[in-house]
C-alpha positions in Angstrom: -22.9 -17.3 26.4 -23.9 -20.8 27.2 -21.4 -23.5 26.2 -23.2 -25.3 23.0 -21.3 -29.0 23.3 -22.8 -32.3 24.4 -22.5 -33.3 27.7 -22.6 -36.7 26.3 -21.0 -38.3 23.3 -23.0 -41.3 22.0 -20.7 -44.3 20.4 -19.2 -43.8 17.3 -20.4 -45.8 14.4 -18.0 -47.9 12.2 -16.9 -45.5 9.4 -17.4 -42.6 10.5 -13.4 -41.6 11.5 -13.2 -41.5 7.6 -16.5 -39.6 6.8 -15.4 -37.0 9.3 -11.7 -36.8 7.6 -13.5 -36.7 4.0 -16.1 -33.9 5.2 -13.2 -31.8 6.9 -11.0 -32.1 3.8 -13.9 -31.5 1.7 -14.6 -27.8 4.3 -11.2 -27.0 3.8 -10.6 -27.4 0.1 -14.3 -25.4 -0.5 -13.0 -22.8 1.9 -9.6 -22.2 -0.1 -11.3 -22.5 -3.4 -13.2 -19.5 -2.2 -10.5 -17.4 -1.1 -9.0 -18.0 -4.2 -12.0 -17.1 -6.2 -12.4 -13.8 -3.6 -8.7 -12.5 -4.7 -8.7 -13.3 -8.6 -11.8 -11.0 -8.3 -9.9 -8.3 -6.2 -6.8 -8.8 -8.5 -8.9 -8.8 -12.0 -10.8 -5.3 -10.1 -7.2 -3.9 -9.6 -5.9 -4.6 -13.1 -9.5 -3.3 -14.4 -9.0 0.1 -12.5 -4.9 0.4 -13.5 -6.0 -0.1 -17.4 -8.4 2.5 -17.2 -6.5 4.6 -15.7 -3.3 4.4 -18.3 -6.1 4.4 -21.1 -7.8 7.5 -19.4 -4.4 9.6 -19.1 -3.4 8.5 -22.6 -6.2 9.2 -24.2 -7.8 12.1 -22.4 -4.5 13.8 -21.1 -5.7 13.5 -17.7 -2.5 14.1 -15.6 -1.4 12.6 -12.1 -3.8 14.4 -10.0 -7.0 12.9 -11.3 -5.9 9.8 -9.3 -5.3 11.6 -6.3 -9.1 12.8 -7.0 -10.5 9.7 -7.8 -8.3 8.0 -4.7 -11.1 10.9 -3.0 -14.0 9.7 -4.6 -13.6 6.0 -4.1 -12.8 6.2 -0.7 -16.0 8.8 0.0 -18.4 6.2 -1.8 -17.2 3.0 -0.4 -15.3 3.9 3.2 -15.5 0.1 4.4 -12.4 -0.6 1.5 -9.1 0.3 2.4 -7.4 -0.3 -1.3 -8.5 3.3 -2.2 -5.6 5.3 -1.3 -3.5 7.4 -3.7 -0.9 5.0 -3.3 -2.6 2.1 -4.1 -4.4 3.3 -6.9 -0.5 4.2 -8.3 0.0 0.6 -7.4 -2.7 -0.5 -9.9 -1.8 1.7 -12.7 1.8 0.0 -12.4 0.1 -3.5 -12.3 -1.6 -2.8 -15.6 1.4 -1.4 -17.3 3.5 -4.2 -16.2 1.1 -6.7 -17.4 -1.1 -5.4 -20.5 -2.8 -8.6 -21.7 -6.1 -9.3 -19.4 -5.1 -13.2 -19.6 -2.2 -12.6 -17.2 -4.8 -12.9 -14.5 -5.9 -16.1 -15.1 -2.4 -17.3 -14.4 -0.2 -17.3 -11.0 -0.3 -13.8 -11.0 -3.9 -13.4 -10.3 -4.0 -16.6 -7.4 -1.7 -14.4 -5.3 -2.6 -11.8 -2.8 -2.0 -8.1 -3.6 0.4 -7.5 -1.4 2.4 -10.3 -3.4 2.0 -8.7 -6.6 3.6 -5.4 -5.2 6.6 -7.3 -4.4 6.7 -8.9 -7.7 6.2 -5.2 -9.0 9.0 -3.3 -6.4 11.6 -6.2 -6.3 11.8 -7.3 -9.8 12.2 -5.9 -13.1 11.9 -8.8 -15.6 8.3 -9.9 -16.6 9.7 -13.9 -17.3 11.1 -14.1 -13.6 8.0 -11.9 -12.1 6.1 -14.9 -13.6 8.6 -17.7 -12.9 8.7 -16.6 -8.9 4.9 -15.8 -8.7 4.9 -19.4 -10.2 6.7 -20.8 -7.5 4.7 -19.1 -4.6 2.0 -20.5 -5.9 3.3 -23.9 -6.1 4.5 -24.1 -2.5 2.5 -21.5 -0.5 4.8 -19.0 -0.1 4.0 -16.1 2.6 4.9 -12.3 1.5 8.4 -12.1 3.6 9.0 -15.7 2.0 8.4 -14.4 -1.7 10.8 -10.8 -0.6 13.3 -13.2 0.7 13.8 -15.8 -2.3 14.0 -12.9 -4.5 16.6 -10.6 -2.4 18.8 -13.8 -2.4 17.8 -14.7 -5.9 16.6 -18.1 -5.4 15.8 -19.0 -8.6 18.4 -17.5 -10.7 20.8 -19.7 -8.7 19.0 -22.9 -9.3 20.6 -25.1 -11.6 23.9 -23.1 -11.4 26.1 -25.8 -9.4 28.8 -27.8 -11.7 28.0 -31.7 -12.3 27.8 -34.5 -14.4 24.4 -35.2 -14.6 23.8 -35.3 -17.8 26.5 -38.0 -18.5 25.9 -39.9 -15.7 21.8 -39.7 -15.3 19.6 -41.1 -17.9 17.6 -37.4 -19.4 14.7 -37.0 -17.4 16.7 -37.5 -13.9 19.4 -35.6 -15.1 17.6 -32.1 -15.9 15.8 -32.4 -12.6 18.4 -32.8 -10.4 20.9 -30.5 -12.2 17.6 -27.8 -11.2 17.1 -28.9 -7.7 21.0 -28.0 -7.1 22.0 -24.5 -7.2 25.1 -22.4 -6.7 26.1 -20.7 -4.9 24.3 -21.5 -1.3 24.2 -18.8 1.2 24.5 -19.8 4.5 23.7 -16.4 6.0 21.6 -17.8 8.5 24.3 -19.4 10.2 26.0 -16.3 12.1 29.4 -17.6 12.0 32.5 -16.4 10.9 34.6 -17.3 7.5 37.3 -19.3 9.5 34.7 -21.7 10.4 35.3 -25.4 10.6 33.9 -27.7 8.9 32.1 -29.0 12.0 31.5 -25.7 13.5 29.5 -25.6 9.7 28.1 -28.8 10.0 27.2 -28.4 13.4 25.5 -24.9 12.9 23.9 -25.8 9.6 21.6 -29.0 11.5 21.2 -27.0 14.7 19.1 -24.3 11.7 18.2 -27.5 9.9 14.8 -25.8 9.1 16.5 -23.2 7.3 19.2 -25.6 5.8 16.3 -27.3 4.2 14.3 -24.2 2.9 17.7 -23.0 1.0 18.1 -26.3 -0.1 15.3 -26.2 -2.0 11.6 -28.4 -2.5 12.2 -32.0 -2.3 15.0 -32.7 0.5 14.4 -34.5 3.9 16.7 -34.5 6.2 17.9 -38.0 7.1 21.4 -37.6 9.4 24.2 -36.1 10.4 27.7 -38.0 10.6 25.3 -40.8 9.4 28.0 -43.8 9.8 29.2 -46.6 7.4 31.1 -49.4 7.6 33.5 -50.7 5.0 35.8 -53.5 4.7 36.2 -53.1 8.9 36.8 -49.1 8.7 34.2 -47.0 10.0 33.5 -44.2 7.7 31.2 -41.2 8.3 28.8 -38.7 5.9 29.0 -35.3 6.6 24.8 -35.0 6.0 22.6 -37.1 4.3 19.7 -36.5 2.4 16.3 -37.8 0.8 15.2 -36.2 -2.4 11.5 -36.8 -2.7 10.7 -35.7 -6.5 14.0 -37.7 -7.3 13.5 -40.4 -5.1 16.9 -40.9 -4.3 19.5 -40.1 -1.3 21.7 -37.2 -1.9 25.2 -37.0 0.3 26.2 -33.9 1.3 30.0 -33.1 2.1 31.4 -29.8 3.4 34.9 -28.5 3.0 36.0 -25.7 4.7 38.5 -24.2 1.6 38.7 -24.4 -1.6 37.9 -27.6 -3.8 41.0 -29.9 -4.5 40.3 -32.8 -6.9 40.7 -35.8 -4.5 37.6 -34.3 -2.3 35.4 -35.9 -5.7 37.4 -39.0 -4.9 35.8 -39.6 -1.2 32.4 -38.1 -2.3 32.5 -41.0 -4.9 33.3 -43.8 -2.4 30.5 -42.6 0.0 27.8 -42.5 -2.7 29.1 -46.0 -4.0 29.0 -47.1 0.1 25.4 -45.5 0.3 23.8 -47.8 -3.1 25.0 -50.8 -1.3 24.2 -50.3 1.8 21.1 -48.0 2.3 19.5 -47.7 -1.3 16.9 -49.4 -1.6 15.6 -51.4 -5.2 13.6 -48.9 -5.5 15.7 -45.9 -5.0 17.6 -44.1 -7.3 21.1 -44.0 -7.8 22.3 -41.8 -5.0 24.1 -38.1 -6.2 26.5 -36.3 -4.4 26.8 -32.4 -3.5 30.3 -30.9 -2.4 30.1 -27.5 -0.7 33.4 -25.7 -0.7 34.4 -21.9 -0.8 35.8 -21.8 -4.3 34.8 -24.9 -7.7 37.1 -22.8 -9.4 39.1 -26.2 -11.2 36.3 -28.7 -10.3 34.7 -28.5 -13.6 38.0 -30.3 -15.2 37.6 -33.1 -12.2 34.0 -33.5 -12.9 34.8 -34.5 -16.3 36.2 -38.3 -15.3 34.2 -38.7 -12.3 31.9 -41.8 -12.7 29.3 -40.9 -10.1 26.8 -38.3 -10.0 28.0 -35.4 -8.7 27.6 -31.9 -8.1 30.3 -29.2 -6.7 28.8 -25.9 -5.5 29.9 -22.9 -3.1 29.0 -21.3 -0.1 29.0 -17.7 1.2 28.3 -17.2 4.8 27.7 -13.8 6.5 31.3 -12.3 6.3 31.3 -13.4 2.0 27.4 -11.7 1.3 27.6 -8.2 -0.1 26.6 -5.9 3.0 23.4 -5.0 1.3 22.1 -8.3 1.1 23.4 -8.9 4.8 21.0 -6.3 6.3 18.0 -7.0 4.3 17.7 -10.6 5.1 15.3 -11.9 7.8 16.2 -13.1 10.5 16.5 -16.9 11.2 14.2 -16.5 14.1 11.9 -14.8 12.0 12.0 -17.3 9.1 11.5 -20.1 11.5 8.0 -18.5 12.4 7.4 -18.2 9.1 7.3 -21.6 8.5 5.5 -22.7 11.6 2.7 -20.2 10.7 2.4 -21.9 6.8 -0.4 -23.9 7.9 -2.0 -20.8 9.8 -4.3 -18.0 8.0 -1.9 -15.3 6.3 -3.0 -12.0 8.4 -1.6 -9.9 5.9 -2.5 -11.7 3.1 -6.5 -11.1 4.9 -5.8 -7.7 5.1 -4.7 -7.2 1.7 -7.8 -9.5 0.2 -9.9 -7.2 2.3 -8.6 -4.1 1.0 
């Protein structure tokens, strides 16, 4: 095969860096417009197949082998499809029952990949958070182990769970968003340390993983620094971890304790958020919010109640405090981390399930 590129690259004209970023971006949004448009179809087909399969066996008594025949059939008339099988076709029939109304392709459901909607199917039970976590796949590209792992450590039914006093001390808007881009508690799984962990062994561990640190966060944070430092009145004074918000455009400190929560960790939460306005905010920043981590908020919902910044206290459960269950069904952190550098990368299985 002879090598097709110019020997020779003539001059480039003024302008045409940007044409050339406009045409690829152009390619590339065509090219996922079309993806999407070839798995609707496949989804809508699949839904199509399930209904007439409840309505046949309802209606005409047909019993559970007539899919095993028509699995047969399919297969024998179009061999070059591999969604045929028995199982599959079971698969669709479920997919149909679970979601009756045609419409229900139009929405996130149908702009995921099969295999996606079988994890939505297997995993959960509820039709709302089927739709709330196929809604956030689709928002922020989830892959399939991704979507299986939010919902084994139930991602968002812990969001908006932590403790604070947003809503007295944010104006509404601010408030409701970033009493949902906390939640409680935070497992910290990923880690691989013991419950007798320091602090700093925590801190230490949690930046060293600071990939998966951020994805349990949640969308939004940027990770600014570690033991970021601050100096007040001549005493130096350090941050646990500090944090950008993005959608809230403000910082967000970060403090680790190692036990339970006592009443005066609020108090040095408060002087590092009032340090952070006047030293790092910006004009144009938010007012900063605070998040304390400890093993147990069990009486910081009274201390809350005077506190005159925003705050939040949550918990944290690292491998020893998971149930054993959830332990063994987790990823691993290697695993997740390749995960995330292949986001930008084709979806193999998501190909082989939009080719099926």
């Amino acid at each position: 095969m002879t090598d097709q590129r110019p020997t020779s690259l003539s001059p480039v004209p003024a302008g045409y860096a940007d044409w050339l970023a406009e045409l690829k971006t152009r390619i590339q949004t065509a090219r996922q417009r079309a993806a999407l448009a070839v798995n609707r179809e496949l989804v809508l087909l699949y839904w199509q197949i399930g209904s007439d399969i409840l309505l046949r066996q309802g209606r005409e008594g047909w019993g559970a082998k007539v899919i095993e025949r028509l699995a047969h059939d399919l297969r024998t008339t179009f061999p070059e499809m591999k969604g045929f099988s028995r199982a599959n076709l079971m698969s669709m029939r479920a997919f149909a029952e679970a979601w009756p109304e045609p419409e229900i392709v139009q929405q996130a459901v149908g702009q995921l990949p099969w295999g996606h909607n079988l994890m939505l199917l297997t995993k959960l039970k509820d039709k709302q958070l089927r739709l709330a976590y196929a809604q956030r796949a689709v928002e922020h590209g989830w892959s399939r182990s991704l979507l299986g792992m939010h919902i084994e450590t139930r991602l968002l039914e812990r969001e908006g769970q932590a403790l604070t006093n947003f809503e007295a001390r944010l104006p509404a808007p601010e408030s409701d968003l970033a009493r949902q881009s906390l939640k409680d508690p935070y497992l910290f799984d990923f880690l691989d340390i013991g419950a007798e962990a320091t602090e700093r062994a925590i801190e230490t561990a949690l930046v060293q993983h600071v990939t998966r640190f951020l994805l349990e966060l949640g969308a939004g944070f940027a990770f600014v620094g570690r033991q970021v430092p601050l100096e007040v009145g001549g005493d130096d004074f350090f941050i646990d971890l500090l944090f950008y918000h993005l959608k809230l455009r403000c910082y967000v400190v970060i403090e680790l304790k190692a036990d339970k929560f006592k009443p005066e960790h609020l108090g040095q939460l408060s002087f590092y958020l009032t340090a952070v306005d006047a030293q790092v905010k910006s004009e144009h920043d938010a007012p900063t919010i605070g998040l304390l981590l400890c093993k147990s908020k069990v009486v910081a919902e009274y201390a809350l109640r005077d506190a005159s910044r925003p705050m939040g206290v949550a918990e944290y459960q690292l491998v020893e405090s998971l149930p054993a269950l959830l332990q063994t069904s987790l990823p691993s952190i290697e695993q997740i981390e390749q995960e995330l550098a292949g986001l930008d990368e084709p979806d193999r299985s998501t190909q082989q399930d939009s080719n099926a």
